[in-house]
Backbone of each chain as ProteinMPNN parsed JSONL, in Angstrom:
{"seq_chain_A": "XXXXXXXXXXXXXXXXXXXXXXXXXXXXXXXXXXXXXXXXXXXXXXXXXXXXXXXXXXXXXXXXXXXXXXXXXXXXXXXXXXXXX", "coords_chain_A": {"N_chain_A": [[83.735, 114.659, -102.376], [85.706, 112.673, -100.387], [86.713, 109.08, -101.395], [86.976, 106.867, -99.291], [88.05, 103.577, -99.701], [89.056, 103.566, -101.489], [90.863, 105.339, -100.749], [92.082, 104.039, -99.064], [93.492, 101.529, -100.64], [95.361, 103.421, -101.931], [96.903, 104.348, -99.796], [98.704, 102.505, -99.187], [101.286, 103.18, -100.576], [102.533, 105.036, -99.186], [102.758, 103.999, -97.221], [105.121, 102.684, -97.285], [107.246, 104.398, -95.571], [105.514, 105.772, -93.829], [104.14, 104.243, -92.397], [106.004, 102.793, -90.409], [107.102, 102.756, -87.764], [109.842, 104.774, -86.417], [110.739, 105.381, -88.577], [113.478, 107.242, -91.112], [113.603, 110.224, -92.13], [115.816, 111.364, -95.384], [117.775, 112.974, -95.144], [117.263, 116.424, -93.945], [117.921, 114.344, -91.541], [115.351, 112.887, -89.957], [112.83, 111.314, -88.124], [109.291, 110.694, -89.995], [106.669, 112.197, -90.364], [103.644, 111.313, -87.761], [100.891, 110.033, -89.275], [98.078, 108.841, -89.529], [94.794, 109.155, -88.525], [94.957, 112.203, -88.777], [93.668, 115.246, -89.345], [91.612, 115.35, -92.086], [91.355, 117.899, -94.226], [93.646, 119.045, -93.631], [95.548, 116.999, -94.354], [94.648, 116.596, -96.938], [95.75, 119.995, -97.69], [98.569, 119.896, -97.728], [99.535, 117.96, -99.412], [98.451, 119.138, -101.106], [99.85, 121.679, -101.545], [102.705, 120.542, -101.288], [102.411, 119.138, -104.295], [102.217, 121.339, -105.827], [104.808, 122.821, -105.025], [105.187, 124.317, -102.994], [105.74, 123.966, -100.557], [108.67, 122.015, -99.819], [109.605, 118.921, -100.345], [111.859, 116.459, -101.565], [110.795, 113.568, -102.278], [108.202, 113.719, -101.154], [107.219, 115.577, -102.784], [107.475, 114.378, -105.261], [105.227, 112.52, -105.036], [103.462, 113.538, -104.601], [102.801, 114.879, -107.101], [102.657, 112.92, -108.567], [99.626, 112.11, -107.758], [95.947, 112.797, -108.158], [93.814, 115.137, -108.439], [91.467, 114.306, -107.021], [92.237, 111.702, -105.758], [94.05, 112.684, -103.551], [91.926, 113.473, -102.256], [91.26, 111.438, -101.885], [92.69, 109.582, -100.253], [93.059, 111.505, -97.898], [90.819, 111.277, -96.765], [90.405, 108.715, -96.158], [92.689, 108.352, -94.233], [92.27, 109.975, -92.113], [89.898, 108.771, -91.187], [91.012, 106.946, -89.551], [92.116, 105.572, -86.542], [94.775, 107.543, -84.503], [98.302, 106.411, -84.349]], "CA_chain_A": [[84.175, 114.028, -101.116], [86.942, 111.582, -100.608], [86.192, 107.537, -101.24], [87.639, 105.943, -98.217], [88.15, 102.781, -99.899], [90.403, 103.841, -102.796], [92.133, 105.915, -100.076], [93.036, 102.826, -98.282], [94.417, 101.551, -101.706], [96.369, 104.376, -102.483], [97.944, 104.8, -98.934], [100.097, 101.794, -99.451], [102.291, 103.557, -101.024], [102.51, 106.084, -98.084], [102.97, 103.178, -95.436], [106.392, 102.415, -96.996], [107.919, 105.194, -94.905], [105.223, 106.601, -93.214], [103.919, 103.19, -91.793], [107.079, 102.025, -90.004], [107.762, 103.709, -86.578], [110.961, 105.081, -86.275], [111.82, 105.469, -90.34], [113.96, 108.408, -90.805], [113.892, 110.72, -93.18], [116.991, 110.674, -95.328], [118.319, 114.183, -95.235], [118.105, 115.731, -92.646], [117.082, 113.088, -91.043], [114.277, 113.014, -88.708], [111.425, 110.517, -87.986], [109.032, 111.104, -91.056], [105.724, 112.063, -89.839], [102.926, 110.186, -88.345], [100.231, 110.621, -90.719], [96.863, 108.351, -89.264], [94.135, 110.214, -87.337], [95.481, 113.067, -89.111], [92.838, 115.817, -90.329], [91.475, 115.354, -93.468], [91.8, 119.205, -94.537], [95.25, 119.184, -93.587], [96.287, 116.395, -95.728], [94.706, 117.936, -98.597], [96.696, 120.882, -98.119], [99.895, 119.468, -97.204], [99.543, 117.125, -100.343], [98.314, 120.178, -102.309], [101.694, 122.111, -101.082], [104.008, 119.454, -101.993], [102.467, 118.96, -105.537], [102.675, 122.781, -106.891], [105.761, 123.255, -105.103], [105.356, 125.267, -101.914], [106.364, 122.965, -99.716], [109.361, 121.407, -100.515], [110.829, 118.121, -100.176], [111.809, 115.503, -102.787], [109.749, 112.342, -102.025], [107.098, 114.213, -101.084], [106.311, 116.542, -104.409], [107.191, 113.305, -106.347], [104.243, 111.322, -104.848], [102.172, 115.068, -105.035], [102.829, 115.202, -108.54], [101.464, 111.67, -109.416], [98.23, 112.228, -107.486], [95.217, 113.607, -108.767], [92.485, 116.164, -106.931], [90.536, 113.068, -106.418], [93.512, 110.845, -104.914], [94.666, 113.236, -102.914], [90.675, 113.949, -101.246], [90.341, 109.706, -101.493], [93.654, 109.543, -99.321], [92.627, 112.498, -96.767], [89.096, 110.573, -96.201], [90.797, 106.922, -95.409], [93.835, 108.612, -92.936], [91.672, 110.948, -91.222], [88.909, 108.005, -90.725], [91.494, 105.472, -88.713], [92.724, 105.963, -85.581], [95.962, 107.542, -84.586], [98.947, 105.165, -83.867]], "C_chain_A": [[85.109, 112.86, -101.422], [85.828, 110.208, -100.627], [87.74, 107.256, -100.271], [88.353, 104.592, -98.824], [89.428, 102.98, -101.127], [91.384, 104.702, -102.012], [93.206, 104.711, -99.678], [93.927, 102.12, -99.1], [95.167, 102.341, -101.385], [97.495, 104.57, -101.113], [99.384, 103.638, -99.056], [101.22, 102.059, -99.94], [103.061, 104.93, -99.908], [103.224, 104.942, -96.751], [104.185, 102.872, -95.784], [107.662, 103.459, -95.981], [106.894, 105.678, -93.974], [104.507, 105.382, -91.597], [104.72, 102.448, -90.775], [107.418, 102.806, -89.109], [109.14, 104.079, -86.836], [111.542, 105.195, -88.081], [111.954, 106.784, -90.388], [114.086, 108.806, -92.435], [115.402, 111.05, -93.803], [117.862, 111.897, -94.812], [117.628, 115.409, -95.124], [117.541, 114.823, -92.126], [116.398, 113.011, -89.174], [113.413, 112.118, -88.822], [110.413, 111.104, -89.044], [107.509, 110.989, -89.877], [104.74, 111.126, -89.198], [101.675, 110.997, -88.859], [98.397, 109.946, -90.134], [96.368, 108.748, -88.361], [94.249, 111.602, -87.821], [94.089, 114.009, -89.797], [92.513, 115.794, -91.443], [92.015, 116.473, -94.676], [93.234, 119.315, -94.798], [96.115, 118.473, -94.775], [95.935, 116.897, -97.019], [95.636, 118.781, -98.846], [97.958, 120.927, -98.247], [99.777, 119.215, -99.027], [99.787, 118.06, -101.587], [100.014, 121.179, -102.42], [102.66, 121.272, -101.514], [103.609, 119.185, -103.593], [103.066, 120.528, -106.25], [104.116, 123.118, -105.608], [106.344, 123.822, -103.744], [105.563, 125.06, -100.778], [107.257, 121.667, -100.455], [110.047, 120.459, -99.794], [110.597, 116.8, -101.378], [110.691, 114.047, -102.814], [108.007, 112.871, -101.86], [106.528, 115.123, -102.477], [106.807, 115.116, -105.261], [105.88, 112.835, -106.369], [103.014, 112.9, -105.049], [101.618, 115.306, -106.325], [102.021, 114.028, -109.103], [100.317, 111.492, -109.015], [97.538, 113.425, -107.858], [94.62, 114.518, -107.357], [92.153, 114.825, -105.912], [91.358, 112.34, -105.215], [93.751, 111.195, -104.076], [93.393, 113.575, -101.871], [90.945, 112.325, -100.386], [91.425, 109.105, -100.034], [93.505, 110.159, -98.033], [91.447, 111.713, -95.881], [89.854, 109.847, -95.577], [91.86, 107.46, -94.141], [92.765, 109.443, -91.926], [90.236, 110.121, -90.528], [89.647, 106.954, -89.396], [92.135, 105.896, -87.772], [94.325, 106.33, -85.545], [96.629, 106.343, -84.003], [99.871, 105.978, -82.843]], "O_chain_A": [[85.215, 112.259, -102.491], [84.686, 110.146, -100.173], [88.947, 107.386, -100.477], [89.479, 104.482, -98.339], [90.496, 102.398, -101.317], [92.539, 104.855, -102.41], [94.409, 104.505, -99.841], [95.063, 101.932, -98.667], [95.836, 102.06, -100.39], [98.676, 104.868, -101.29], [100.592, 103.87, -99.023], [102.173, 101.292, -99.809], [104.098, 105.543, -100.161], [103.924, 105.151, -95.76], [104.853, 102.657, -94.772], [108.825, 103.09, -95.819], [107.481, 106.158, -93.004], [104.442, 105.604, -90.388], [104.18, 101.477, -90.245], [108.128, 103.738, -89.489], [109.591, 103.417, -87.771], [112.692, 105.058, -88.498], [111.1, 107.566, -89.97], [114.43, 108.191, -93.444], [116.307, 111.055, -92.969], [118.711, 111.617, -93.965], [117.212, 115.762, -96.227], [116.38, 114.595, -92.463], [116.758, 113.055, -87.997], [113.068, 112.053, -90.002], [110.623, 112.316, -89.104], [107.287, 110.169, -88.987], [104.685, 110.039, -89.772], [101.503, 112.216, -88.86], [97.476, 110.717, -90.405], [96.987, 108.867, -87.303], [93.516, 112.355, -87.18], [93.49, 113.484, -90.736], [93.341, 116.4, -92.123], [92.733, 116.226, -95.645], [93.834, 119.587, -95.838], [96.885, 118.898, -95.637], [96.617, 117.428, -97.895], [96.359, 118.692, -99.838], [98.528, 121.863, -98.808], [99.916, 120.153, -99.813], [100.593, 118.036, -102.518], [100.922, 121.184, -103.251], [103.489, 121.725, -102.303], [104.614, 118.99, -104.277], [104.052, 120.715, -106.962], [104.09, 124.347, -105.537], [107.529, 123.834, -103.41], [105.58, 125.956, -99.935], [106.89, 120.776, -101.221], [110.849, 120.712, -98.896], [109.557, 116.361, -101.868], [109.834, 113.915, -103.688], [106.976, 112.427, -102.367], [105.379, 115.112, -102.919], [106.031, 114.996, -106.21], [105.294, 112.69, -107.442], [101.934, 112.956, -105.638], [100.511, 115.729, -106.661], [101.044, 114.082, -109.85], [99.649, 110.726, -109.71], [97.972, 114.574, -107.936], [94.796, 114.584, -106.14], [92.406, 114.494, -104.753], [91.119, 112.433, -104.011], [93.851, 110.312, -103.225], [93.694, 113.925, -100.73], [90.912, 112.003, -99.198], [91.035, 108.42, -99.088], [93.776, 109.487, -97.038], [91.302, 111.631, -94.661], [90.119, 110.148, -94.413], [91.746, 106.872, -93.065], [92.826, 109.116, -90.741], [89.591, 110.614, -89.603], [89.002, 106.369, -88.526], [92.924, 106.787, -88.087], [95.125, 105.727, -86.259], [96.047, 105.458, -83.377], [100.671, 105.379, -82.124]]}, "seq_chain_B": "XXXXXXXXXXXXXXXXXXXXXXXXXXXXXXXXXXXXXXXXXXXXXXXXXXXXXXXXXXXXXXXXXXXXXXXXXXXXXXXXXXXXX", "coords_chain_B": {"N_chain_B": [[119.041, 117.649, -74.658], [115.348, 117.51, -74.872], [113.311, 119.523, -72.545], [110.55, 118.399, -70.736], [108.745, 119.435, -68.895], [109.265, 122.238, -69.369], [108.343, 122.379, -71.79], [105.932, 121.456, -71.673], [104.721, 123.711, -70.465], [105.378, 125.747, -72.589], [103.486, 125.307, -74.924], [101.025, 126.415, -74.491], [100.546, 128.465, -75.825], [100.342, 127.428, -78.157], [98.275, 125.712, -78.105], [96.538, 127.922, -78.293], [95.56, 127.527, -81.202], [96.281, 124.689, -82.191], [95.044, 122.958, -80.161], [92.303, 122.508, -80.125], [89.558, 121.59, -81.467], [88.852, 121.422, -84.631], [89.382, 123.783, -85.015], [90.252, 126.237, -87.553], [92.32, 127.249, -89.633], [93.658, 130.688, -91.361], [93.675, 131.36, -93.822], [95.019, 129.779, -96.95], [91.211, 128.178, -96.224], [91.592, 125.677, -93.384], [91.54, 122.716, -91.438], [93.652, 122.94, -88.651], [96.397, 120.882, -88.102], [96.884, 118.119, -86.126], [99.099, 117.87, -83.745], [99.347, 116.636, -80.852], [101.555, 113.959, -79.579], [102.998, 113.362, -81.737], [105.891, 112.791, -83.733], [108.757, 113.0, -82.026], [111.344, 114.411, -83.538], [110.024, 114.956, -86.064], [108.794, 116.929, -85.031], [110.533, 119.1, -83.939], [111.642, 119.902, -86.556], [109.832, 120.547, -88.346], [109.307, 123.356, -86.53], [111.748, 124.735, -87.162], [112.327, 124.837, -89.53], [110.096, 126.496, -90.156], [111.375, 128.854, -88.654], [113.272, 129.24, -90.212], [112.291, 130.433, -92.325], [111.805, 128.486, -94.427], [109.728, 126.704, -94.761], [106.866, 127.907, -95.234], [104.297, 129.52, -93.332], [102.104, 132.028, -92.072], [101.686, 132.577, -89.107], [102.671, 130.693, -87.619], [105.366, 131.072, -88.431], [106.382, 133.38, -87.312], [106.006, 132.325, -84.543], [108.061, 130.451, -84.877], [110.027, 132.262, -85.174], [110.453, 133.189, -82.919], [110.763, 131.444, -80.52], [113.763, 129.66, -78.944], [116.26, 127.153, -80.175], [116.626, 125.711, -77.832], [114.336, 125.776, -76.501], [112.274, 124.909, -78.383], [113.352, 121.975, -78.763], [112.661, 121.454, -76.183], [109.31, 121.751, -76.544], [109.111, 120.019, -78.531], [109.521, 117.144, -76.954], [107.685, 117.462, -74.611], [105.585, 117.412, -76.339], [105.973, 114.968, -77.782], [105.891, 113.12, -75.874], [103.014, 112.923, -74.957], [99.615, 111.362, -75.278], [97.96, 110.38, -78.55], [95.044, 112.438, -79.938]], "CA_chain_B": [[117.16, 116.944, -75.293], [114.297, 118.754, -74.34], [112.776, 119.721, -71.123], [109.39, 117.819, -70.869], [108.081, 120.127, -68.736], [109.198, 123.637, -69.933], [107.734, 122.059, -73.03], [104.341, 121.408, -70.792], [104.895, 125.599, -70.248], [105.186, 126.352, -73.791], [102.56, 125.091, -75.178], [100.34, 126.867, -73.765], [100.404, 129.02, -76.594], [100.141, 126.309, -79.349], [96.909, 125.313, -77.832], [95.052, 128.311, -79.054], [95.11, 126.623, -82.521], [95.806, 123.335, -82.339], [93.668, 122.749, -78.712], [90.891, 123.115, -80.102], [89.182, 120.373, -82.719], [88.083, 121.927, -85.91], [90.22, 124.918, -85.633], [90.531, 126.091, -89.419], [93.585, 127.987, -90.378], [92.495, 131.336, -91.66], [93.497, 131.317, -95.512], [93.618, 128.805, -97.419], [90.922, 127.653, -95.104], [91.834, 124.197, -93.656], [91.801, 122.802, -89.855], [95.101, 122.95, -88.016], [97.236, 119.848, -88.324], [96.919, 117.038, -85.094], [100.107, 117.533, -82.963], [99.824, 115.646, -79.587], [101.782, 112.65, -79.941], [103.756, 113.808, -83.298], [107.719, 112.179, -83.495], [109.664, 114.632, -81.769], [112.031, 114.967, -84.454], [109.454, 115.245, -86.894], [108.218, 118.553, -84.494], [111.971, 120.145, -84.195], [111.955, 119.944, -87.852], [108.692, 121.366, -88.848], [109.792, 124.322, -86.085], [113.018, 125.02, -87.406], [111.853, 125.132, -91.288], [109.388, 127.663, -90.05], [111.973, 129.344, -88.443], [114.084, 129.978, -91.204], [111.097, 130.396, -93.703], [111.615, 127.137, -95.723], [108.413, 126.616, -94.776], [105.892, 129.061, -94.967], [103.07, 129.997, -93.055], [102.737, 133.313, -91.682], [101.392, 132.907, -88.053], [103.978, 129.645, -87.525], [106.869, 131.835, -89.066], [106.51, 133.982, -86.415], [105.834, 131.492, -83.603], [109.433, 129.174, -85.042], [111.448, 133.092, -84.864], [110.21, 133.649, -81.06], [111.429, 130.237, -80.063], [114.785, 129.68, -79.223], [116.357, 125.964, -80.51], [115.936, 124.58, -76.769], [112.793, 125.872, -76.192], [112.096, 124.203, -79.865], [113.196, 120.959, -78.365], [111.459, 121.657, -74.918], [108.369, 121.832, -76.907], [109.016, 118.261, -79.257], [110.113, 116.717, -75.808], [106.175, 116.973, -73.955], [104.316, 116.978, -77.73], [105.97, 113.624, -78.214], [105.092, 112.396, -74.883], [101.742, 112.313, -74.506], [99.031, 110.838, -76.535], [97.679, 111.779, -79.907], [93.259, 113.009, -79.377]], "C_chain_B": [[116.64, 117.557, -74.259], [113.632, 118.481, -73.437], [111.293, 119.387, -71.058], [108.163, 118.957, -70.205], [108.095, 121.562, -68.522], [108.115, 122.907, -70.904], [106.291, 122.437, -72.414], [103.876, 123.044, -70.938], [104.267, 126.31, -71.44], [104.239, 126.287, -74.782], [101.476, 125.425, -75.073], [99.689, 127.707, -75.11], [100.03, 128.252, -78.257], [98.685, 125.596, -79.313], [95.545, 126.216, -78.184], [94.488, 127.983, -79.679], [94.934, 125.801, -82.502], [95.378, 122.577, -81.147], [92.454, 122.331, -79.266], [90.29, 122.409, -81.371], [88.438, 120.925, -83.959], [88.418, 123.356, -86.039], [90.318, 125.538, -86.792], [91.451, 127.394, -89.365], [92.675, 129.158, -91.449], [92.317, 131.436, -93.321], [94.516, 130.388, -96.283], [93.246, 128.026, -95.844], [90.697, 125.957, -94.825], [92.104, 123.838, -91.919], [93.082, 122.386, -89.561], [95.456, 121.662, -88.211], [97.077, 119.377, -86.365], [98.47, 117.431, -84.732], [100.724, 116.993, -81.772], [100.101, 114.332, -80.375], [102.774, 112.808, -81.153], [104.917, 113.226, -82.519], [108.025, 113.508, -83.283], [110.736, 115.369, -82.713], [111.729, 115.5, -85.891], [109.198, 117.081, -86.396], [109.297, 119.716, -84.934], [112.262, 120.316, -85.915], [111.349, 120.924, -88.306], [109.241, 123.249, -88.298], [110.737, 124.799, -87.015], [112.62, 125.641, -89.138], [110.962, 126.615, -90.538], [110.151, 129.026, -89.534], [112.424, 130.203, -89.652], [113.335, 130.386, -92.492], [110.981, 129.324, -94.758], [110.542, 127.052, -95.684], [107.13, 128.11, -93.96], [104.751, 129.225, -94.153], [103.323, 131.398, -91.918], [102.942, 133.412, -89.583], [102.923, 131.687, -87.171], [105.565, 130.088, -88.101], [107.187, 132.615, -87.709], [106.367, 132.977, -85.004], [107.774, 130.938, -83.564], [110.359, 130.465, -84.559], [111.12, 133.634, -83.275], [110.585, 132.32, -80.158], [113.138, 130.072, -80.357], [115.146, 127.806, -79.261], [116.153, 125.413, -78.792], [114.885, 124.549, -76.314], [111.901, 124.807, -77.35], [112.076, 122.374, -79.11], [111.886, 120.319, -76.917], [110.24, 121.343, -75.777], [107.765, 120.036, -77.325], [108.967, 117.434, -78.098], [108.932, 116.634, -74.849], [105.514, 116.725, -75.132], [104.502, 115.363, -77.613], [105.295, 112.541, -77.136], [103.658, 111.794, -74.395], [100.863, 111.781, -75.563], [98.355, 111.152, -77.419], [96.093, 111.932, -79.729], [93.089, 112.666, -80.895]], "O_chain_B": [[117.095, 117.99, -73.2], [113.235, 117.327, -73.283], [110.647, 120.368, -71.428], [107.089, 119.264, -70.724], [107.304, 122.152, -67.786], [106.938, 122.993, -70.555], [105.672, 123.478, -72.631], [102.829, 123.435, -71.455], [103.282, 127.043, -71.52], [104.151, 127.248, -75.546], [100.665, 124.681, -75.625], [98.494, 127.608, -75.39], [99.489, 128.778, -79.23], [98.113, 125.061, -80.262], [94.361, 125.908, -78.321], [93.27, 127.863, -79.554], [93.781, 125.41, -82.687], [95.406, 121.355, -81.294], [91.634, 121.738, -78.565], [90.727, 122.869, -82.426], [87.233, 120.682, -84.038], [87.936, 124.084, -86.907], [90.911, 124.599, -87.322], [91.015, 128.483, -88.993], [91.638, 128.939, -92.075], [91.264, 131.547, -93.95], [95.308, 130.478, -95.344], [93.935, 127.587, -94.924], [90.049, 125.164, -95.507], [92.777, 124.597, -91.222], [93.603, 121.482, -90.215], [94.463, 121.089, -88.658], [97.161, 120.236, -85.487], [99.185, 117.229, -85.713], [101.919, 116.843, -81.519], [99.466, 113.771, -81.268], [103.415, 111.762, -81.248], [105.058, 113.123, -81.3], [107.806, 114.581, -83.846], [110.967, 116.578, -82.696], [112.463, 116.114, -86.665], [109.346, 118.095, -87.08], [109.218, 120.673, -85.704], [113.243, 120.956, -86.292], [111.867, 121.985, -88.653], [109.485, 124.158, -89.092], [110.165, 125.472, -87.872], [112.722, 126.777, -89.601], [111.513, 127.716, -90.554], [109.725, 130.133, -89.864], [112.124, 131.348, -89.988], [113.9, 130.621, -93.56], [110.22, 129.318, -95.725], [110.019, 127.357, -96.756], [106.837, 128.743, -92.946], [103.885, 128.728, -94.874], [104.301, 131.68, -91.226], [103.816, 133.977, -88.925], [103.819, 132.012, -86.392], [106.604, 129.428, -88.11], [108.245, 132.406, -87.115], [107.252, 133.458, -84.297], [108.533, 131.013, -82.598], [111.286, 130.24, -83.781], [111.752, 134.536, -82.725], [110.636, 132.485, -78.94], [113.717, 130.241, -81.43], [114.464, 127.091, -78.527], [115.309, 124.521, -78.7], [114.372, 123.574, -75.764], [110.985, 124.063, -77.001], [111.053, 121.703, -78.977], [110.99, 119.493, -76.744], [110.125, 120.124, -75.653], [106.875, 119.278, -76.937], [107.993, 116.704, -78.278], [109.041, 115.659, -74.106], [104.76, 115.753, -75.086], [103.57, 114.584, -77.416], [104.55, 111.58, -77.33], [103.305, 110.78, -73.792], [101.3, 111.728, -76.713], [97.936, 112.308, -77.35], [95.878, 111.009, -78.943], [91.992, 112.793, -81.438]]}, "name": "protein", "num_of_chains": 2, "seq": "XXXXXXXXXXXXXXXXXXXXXXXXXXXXXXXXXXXXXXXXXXXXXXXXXXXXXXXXXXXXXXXXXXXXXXXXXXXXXXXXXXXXXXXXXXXXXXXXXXXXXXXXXXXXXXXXXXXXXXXXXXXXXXXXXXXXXXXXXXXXXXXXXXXXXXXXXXXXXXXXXXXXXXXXXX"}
């Protein structure tokens, strides 16, 4: 099971784009998801998709690639615990 | 920009899956992704990829090629509107 608490760590690195209403993705450019409230499951799989490949976009399989199983549960727990915005 | 309430219309069909709270997607099994409330340009995106198969999934492949781009917007255009559950 995910740790909530090391999610909330780890998302900081998520809130630089995903945290900021209106931040656009660069190319093409669209509003970048919002991400809090978000199913737990989902982010797993999303996360899991962007690391091996099968969902593709650059920022996203970078940050896929440097998280572990764990990271990637501990992250799912803490977004999927806090209300949407 | 998209018709708020065709969108209202279209949806109708999007609510089998993601209506419905603990939904689970049938393989890999994982619950549907939160979309009331989503950035509308985040939505027309997601659509559109599914459209053209960038992004895969089988039942949403088919959903993005039975939508035509204003219906696509129509859709982003009430999702974004109301609030996220």
């Amino acid at each position: 099971a995910g740790d909530k608490a090391n999610g909330r760590t780890l998302v900081y690195t998520c809130n630089g784009c995903h945290g900021v209403p209106g931040t656009n993705n660069a190319y093409p450019q669209y509003p970048v998801p919002k991400i809090a409230g978000q199913n737990a499951q989902y982010i797993i799989s999303a996360l899991h998709e962007y690391k091996s490949g099968d969902r593709t976009h650059p920022t996203m399989m970078a940050q896929g690639q440097s998280l572990s199983d764990q990271e990637i549960e501990d992250i799912a727990a803490y977004l999927s615990s806090i209300s949407p915005k």
